[in-house]
C-alpha positions in Angstrom: 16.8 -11.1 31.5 19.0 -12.8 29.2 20.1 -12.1 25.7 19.7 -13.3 21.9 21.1 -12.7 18.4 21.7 -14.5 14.8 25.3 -15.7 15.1 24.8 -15.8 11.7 23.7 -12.4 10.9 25.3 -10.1 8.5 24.5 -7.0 10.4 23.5 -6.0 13.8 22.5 -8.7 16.0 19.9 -10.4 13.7 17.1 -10.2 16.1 14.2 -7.9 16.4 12.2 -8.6 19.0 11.5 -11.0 21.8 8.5 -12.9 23.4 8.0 -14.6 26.4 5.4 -17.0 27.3 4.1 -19.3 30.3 3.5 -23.1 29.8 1.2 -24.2 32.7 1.2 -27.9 33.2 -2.2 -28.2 32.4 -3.6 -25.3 30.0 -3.8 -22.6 27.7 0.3 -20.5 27.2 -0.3 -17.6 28.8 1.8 -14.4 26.6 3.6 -12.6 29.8 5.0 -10.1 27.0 7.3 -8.4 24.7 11.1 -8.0 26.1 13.0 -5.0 26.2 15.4 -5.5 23.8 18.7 -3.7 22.5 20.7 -3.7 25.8 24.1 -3.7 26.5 25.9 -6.8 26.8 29.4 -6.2 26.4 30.6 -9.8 27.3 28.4 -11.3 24.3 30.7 -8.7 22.5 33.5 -9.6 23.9 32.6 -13.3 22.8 31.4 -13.2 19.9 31.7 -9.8 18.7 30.8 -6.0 18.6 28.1 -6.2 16.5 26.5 -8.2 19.0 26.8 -6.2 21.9 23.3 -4.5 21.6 21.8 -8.7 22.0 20.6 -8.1 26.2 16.9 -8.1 26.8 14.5 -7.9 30.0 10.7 -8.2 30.9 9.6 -7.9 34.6 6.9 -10.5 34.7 2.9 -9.8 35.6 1.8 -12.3 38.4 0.4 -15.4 36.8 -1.7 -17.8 39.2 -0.4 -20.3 41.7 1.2 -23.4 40.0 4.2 -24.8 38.2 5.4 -22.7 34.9 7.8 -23.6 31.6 8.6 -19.8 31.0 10.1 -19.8 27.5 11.7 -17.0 25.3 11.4 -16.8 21.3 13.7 -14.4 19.8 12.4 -13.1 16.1 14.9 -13.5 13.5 14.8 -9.5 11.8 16.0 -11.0 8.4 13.1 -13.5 8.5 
């Protein structure tokens, strides 16, 4: 769970989706999935704005085999 948005955007919160991935130390990235995206966050509005309330996401991870993971997050710019 986290959130994401375009401080930059000129409308909504400049993101349209979000994808999270597994680095294994040794291997192939493994795609664990597209976030749930759109939910409230009203202290990123209360930062940085209204418009960017809507910025929260969450993806309950699949089980991935035993080892050490890089789990990253890549948020798709909408305007892009």
């Amino acid at each position: 769970s986290g959130w994401a948005a375009d401080l930059q955007a000129e409308q909504g919160t400049g993101v349209d989706a979000i994808h999270v991935w597994a680095y294994p130390r040794r291997g192939a990235p493994v795609f664990l999935g597209a976030a749930r995206y759109g939910l409230s966050r009203p202290d990123i509005a209360a930062t940085h704005g209204t418009a960017f309330e809507a910025s929260g996401f969450t993806l309950t991870l699949p089980g991935l085999r035993p080892g050490t993971y890089t789990v990253a997050v890549f948020p798709r710019r909408s305007r892009s």
